[in-house]
N, CA, C and O atoms as a GROMACS GRO file, in nm:
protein
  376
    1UNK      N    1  -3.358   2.598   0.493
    1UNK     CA    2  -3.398   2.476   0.426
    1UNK      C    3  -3.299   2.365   0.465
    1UNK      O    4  -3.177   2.380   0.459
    2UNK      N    5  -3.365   2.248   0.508
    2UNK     CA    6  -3.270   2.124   0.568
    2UNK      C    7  -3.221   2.096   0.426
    2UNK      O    8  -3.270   2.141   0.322
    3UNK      N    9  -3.075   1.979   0.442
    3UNK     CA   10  -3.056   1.913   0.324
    3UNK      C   11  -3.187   1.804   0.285
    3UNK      O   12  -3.189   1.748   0.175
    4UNK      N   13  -3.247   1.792   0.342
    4UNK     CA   14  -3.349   1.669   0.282
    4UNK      C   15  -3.476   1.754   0.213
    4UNK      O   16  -3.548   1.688   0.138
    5UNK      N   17  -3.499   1.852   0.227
    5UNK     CA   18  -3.599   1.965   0.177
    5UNK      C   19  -3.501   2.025   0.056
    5UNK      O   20  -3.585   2.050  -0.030
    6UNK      N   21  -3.425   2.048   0.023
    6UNK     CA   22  -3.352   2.058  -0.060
    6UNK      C   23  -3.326   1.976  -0.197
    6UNK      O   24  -3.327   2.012  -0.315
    7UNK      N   25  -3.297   1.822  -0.118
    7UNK     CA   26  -3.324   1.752  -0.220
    7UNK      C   27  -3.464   1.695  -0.259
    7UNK      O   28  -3.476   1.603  -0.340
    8UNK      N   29  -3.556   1.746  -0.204
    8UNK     CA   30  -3.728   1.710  -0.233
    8UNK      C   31  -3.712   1.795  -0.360
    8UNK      O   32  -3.729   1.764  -0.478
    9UNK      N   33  -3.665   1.938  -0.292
    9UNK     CA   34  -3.715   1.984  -0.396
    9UNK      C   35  -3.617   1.980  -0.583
    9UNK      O   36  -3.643   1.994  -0.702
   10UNK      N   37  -3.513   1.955  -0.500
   10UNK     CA   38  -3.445   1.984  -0.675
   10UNK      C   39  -3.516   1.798  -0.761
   10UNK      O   40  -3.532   1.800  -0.883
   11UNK      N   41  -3.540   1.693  -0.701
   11UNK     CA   42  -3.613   1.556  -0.704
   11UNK      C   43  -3.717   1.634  -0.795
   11UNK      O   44  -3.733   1.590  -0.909
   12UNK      N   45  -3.779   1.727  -0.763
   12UNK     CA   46  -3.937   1.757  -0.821
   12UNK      C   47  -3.925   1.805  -0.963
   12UNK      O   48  -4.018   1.818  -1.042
   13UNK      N   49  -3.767   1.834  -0.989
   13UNK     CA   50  -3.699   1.859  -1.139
   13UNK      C   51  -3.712   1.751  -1.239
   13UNK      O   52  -3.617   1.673  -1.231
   14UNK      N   53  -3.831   1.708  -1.367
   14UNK     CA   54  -3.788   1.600  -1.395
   14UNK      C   55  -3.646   1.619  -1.458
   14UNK      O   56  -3.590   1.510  -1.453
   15UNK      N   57  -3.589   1.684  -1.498
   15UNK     CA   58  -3.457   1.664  -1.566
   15UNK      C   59  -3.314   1.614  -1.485
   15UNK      O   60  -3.218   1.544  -1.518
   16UNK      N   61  -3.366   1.714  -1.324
   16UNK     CA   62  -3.263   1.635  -1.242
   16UNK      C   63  -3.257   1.524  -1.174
   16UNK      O   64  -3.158   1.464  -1.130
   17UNK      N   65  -3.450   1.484  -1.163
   17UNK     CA   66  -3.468   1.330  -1.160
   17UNK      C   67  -3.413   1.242  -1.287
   17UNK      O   68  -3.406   1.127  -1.244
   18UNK      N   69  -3.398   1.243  -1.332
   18UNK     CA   70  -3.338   1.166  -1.468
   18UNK      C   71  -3.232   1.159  -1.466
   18UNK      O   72  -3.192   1.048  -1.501
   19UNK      N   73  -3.129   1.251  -1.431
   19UNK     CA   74  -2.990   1.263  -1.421
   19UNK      C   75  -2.936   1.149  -1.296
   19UNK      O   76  -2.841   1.071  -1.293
   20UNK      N   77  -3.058   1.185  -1.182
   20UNK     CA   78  -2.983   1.114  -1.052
   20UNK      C   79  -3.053   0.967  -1.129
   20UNK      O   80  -2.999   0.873  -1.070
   21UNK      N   81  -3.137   0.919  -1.220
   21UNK     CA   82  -3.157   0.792  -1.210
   21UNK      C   83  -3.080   0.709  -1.283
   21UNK      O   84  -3.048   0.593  -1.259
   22UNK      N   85  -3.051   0.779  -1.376
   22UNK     CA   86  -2.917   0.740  -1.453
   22UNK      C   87  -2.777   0.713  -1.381
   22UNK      O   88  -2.685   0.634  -1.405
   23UNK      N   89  -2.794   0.786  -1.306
   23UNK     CA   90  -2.631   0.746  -1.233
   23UNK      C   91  -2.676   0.638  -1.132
   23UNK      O   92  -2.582   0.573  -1.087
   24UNK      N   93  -2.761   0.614  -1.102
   24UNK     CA   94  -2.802   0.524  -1.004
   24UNK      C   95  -2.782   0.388  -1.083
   24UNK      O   96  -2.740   0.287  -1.025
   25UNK      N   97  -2.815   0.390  -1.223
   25UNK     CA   98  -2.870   0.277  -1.207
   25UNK      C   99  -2.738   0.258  -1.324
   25UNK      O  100  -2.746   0.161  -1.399
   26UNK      N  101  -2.628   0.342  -1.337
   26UNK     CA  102  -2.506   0.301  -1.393
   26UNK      C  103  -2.402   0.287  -1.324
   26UNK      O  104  -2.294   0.295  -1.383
   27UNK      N  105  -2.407   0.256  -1.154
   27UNK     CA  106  -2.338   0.242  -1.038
   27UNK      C  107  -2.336   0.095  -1.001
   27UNK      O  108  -2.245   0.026  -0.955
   28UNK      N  109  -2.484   0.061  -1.041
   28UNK     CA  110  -2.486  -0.070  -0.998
   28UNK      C  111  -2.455  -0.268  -1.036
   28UNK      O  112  -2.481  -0.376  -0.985
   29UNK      N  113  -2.366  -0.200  -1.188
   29UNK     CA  114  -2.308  -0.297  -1.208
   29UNK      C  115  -2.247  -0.267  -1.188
   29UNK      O  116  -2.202  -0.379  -1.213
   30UNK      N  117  -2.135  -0.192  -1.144
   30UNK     CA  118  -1.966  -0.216  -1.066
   30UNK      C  119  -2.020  -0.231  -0.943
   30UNK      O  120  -1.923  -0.258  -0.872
   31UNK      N  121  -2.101  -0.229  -0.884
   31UNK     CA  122  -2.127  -0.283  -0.742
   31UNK      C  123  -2.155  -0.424  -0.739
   31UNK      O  124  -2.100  -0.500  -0.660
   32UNK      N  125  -2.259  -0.467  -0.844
   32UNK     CA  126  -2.316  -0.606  -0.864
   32UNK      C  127  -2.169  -0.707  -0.900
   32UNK      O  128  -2.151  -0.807  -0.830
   33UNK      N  129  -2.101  -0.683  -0.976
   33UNK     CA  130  -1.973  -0.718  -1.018
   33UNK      C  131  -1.881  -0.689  -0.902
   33UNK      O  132  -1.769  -0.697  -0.952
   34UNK      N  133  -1.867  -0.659  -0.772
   34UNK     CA  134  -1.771  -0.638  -0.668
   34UNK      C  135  -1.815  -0.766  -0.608
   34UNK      O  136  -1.746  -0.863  -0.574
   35UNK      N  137  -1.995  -0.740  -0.601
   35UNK     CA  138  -2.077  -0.878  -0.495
   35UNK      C  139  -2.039  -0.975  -0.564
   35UNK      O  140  -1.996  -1.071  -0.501
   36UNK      N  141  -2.042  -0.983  -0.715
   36UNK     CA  142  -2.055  -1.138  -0.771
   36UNK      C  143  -1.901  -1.190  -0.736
   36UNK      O  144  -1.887  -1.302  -0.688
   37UNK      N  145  -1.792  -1.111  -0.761
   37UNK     CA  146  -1.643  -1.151  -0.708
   37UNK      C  147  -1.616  -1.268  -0.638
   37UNK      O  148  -1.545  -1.365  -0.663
   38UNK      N  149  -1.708  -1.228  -0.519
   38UNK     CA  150  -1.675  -1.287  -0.365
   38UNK      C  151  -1.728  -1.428  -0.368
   38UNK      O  152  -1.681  -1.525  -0.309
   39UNK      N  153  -1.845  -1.422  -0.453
   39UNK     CA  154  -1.927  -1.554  -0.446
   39UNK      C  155  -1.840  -1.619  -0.555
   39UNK      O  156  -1.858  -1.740  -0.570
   40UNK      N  157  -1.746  -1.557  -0.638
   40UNK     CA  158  -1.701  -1.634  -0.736
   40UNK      C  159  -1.550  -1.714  -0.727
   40UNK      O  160  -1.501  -1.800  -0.801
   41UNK      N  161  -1.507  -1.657  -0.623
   41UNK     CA  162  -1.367  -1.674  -0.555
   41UNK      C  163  -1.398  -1.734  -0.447
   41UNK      O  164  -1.306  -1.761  -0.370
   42UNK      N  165  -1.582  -1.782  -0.400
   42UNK     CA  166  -1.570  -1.850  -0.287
   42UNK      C  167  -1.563  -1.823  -0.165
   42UNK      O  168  -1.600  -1.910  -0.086
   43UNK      N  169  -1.505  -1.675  -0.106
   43UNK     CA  170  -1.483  -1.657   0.008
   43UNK      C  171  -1.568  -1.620   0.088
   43UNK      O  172  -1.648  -1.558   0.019
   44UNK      N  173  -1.616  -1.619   0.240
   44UNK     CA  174  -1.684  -1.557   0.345
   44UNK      C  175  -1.642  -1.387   0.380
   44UNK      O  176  -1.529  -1.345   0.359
   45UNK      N  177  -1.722  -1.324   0.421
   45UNK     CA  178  -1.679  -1.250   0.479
   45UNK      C  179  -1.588  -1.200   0.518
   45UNK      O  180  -1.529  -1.096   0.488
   46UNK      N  181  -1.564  -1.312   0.622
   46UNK     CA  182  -1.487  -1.318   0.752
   46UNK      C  183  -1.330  -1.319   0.690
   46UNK      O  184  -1.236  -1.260   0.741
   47UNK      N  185  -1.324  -1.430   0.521
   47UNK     CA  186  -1.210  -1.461   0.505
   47UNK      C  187  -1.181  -1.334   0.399
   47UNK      O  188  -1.061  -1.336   0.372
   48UNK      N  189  -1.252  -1.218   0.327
   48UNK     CA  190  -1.229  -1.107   0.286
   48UNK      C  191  -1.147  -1.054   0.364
   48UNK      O  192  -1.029  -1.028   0.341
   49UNK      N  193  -1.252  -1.023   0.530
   49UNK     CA  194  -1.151  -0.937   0.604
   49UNK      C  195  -1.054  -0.937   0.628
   49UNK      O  196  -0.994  -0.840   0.675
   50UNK      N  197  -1.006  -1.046   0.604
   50UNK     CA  198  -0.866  -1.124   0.701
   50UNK      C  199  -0.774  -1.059   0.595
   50UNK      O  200  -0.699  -0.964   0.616
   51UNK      N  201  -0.789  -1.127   0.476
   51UNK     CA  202  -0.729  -1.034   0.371
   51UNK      C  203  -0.688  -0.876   0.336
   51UNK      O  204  -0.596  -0.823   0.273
   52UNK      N  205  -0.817  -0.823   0.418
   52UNK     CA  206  -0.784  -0.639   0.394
   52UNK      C  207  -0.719  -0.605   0.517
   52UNK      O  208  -0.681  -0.489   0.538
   53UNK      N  209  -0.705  -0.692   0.594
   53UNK     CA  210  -0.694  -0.646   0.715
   53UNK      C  211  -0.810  -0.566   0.834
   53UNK      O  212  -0.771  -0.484   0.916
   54UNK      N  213  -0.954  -0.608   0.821
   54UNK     CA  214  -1.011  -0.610   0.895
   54UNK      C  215  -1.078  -0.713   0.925
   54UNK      O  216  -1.034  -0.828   0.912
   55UNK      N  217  -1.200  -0.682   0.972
   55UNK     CA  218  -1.314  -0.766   1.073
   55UNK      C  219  -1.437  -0.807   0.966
   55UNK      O  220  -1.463  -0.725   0.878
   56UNK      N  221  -1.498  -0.908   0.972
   56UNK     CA  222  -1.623  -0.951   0.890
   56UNK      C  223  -1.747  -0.835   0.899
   56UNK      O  224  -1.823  -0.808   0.805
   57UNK      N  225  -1.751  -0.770   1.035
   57UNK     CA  226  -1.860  -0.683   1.016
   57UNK      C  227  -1.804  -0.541   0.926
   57UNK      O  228  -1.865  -0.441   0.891
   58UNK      N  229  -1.710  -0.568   0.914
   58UNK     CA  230  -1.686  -0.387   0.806
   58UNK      C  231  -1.639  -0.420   0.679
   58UNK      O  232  -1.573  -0.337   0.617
   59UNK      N  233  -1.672  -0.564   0.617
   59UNK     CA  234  -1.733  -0.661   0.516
   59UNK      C  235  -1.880  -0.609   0.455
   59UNK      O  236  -1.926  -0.538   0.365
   60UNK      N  237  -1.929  -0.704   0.584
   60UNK     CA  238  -2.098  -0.658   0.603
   60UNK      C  239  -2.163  -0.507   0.551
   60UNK      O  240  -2.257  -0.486   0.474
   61UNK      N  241  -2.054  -0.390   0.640
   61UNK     CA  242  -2.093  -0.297   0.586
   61UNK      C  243  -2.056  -0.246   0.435
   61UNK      O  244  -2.116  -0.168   0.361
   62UNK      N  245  -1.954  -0.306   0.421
   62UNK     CA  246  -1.925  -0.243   0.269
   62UNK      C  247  -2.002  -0.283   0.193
   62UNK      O  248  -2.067  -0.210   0.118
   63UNK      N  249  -2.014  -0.449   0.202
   63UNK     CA  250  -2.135  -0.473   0.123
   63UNK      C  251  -2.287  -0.420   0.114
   63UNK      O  252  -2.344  -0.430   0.006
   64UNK      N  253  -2.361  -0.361   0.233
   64UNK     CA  254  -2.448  -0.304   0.250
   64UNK      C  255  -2.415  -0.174   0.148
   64UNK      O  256  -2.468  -0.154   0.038
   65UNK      N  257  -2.334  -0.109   0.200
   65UNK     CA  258  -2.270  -0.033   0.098
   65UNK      C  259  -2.289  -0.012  -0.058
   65UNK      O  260  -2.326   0.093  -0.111
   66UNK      N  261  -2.264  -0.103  -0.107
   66UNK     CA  262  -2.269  -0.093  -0.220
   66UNK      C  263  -2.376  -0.165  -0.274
   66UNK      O  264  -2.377  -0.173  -0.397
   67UNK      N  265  -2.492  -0.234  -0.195
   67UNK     CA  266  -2.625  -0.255  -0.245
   67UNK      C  267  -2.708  -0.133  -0.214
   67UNK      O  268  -2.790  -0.105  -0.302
   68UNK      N  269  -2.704  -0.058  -0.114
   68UNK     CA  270  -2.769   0.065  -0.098
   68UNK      C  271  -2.730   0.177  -0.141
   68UNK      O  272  -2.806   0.267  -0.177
   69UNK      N  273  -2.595   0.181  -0.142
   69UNK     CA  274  -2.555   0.319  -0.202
   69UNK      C  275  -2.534   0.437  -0.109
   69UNK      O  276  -2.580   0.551  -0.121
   70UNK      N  277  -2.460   0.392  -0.021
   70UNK     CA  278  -2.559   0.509   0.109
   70UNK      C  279  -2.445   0.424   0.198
   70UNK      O  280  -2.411   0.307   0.178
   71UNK      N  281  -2.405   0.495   0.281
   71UNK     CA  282  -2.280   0.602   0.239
   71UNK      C  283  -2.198   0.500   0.103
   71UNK      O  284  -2.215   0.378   0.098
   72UNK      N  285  -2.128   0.563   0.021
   72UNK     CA  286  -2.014   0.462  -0.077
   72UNK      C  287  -1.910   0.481  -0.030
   72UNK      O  288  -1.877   0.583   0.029
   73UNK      N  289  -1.840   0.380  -0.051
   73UNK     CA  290  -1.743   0.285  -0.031
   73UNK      C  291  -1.628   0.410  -0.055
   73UNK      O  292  -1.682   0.492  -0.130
   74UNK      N  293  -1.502   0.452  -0.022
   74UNK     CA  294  -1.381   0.499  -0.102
   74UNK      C  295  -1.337   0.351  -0.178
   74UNK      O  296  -1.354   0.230  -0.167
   75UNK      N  297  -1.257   0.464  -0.275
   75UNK     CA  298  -1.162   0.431  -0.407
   75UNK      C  299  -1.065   0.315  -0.290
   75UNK      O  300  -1.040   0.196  -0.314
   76UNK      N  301  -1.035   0.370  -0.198
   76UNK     CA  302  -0.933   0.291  -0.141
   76UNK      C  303  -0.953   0.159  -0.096
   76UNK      O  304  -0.879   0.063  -0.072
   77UNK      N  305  -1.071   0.180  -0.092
   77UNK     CA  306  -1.196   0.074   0.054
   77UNK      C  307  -1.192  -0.076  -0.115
   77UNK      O  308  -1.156  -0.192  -0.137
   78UNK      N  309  -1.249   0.032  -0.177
   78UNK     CA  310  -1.298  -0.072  -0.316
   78UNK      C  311  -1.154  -0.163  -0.363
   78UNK      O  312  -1.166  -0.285  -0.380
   79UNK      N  313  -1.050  -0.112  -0.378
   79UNK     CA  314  -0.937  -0.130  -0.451
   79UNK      C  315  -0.866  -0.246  -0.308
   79UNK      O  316  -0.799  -0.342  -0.345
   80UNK      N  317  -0.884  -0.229  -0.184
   80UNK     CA  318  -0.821  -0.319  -0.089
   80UNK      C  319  -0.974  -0.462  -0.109
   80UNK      O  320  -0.951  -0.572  -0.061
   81UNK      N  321  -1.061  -0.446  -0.155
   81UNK     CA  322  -1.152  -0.550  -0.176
   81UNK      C  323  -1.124  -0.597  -0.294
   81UNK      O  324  -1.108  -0.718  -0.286
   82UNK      N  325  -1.109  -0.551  -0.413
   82UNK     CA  326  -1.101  -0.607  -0.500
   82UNK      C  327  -0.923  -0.705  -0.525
   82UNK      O  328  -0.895  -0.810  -0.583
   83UNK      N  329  -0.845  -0.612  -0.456
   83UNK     CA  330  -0.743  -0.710  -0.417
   83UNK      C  331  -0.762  -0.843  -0.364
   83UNK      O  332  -0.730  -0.947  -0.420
   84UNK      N  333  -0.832  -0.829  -0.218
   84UNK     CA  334  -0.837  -0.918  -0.117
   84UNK      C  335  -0.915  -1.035  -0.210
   84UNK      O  336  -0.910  -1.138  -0.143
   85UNK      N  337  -0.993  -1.066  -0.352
   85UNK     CA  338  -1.050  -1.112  -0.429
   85UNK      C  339  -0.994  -1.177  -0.542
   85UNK      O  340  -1.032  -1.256  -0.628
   86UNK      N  341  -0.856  -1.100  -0.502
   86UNK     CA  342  -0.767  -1.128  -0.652
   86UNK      C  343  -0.837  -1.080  -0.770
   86UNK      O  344  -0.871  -1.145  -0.869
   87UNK      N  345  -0.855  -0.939  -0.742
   87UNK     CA  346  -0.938  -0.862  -0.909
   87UNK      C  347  -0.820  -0.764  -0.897
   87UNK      O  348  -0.710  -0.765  -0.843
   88UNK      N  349  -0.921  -0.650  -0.999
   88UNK     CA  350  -0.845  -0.558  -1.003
   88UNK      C  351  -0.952  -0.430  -1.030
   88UNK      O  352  -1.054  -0.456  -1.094
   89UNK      N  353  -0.929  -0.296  -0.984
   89UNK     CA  354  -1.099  -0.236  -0.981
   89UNK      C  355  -0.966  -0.165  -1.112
   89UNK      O  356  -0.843  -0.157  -1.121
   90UNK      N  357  -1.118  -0.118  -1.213
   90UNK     CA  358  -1.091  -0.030  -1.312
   90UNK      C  359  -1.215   0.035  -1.276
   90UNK      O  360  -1.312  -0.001  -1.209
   91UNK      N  361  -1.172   0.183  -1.365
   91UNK     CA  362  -1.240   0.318  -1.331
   91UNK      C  363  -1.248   0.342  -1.469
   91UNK      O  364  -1.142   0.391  -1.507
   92UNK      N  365  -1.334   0.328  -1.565
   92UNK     CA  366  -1.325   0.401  -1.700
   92UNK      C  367  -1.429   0.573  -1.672
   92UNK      O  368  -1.488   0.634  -1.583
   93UNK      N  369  -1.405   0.580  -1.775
   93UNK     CA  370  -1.442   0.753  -1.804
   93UNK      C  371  -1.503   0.725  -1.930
   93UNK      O  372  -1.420   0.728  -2.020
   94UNK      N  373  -1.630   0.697  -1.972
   94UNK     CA  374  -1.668   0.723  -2.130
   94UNK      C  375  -1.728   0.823  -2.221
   94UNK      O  376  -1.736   0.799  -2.342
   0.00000   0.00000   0.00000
């Protein structure tokens, strides 16, 4: 069984469909809140990267990143963005 036949089938669970939609859709305000940052501090891309120490396209991708979900971001990746923003990432546990 491939991994994608795998997850068809455990998907066909409603209980484990419910589980993955819940986390989905409790991911996406700390993502929405990373995007709103950037627009709120004003900066481009280009001037993120400069800050983390990379390039505007691995910007691009993080941000893709964290609107798709697919691959996510590391703890590290997030925490050098939310710097480069002048934030600060918190991680609660509730």
């Amino acid at each position: 069984m491939t991994h994608e036949e795998m997850v068809a089938k455990m998907m066909e669970n409603p209980a484990v469909r419910a589980v993955i939609e819940r986390l989905e859709r409790e991911k996406m305000p700390m993502f929405d809140a990373i995007l709103a940052a950037r627009r709120e501090v004003e900066l481009t891309q280009a001037q993120v990267a400069e800050r983390m120490g990379t390039k505007a396209p691995a910007i691009a991708r993080l941000e893709n990143a964290l609107i798709t979900g697919s691959p996510s971001p590391s703890l590290a990746t997030l925490r050098k963005d939310a710097a480069a923003l002048c934030k600060t990432l918190e991680i609660r546990l509730a």
